[in-house]
C-alpha positions as CSV (number, residue, x, y, z in Angstrom):
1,X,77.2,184.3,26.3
2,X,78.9,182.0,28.4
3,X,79.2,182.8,32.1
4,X,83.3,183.2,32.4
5,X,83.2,185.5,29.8
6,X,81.2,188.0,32.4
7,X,83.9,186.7,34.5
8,X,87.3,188.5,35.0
9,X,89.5,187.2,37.2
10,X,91.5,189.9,40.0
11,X,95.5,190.1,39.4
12,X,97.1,186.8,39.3
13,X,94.2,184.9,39.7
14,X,93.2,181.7,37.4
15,X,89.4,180.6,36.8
16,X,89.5,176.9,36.0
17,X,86.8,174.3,35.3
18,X,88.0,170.6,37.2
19,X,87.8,167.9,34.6
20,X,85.0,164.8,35.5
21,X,86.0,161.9,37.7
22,X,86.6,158.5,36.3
23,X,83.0,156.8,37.0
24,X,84.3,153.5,35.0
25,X,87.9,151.5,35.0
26,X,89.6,150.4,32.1
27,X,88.0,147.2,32.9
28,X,84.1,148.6,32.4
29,X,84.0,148.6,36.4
30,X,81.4,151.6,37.7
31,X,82.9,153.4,40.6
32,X,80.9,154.0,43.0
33,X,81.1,158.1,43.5
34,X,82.3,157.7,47.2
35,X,85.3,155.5,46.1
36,X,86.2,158.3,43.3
37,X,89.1,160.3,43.9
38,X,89.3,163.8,43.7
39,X,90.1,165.4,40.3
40,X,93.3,167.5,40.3
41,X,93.1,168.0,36.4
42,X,91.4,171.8,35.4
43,X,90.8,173.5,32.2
44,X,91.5,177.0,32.6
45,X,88.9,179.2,31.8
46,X,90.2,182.6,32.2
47,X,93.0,184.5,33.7
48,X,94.0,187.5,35.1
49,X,96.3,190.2,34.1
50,X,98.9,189.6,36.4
51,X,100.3,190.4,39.4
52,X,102.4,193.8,40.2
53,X,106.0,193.4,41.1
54,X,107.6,196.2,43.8
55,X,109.0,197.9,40.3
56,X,105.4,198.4,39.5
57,X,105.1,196.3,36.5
58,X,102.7,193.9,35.7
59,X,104.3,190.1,35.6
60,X,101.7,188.1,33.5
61,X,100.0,184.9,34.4
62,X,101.9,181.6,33.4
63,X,98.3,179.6,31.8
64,X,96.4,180.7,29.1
65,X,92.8,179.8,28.5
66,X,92.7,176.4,27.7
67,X,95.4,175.0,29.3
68,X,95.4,171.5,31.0
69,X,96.8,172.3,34.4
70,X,97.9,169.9,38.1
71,X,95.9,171.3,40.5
72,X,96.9,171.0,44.8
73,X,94.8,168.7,46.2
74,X,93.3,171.5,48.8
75,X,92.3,174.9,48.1
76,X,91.0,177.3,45.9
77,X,88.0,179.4,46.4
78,X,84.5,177.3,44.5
79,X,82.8,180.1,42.1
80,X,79.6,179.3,40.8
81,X,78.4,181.0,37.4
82,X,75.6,180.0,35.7
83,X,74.7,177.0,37.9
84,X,78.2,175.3,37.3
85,X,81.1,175.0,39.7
86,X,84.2,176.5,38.6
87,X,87.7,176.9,41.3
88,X,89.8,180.0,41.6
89,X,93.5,179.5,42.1
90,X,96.5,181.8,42.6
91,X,99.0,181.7,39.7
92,X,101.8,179.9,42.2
93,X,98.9,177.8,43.5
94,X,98.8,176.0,40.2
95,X,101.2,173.0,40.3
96,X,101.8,172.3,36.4
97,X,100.8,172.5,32.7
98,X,100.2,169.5,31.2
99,X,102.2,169.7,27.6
100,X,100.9,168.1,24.1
């Protein structure tokens, strides 16, 4: 069993998994990992239900699992399941959904 499935994210909350860093250029270049920017592309991994609005109903999450989302450049709380990183987000923390 993989380890989001034991995972559930709270409420509005979104699991997501960052995508690698560009270690070569277009040109065949290696990057040395201190010159490597930070990745702000995620694969969402799981979701929460929602989050309750003052009517009491539950207003769903905007991602689904598998989704290609913009992450902010700061933030996000770093879960780790199974010895691998994963990032927990807010629902209005993630920027965008990247479309096909």
């Amino acid at each position: 069993m993989q380890a989001f499935r034991k995972f559930l994210p709270m409420f509005d909350r979104v699991l997501v998994e960052r995508l690698a860093a560009e270690t070569v250029t277009k040109g065949g270049i290696m990057i040395p990992e201190k010159s490597q920017a930070k990745v702000l592309q995620a694969s969402v991994v799981a979701v929460g239900p929602g989050s309750t609005n003052k009517d009491g109903k539950v207003t769903p999450v905007c991602v689904k699992v598998g989704d290609k989302v913009l992450l902010p450049e700061y933030g996000g709380t770093k879960v780790t399941l199974d010895d691998k990183d994963y990032f927990l987000f807010r629902d209005g923390d993630i920027l965008g959904k990247y479309v096909e």
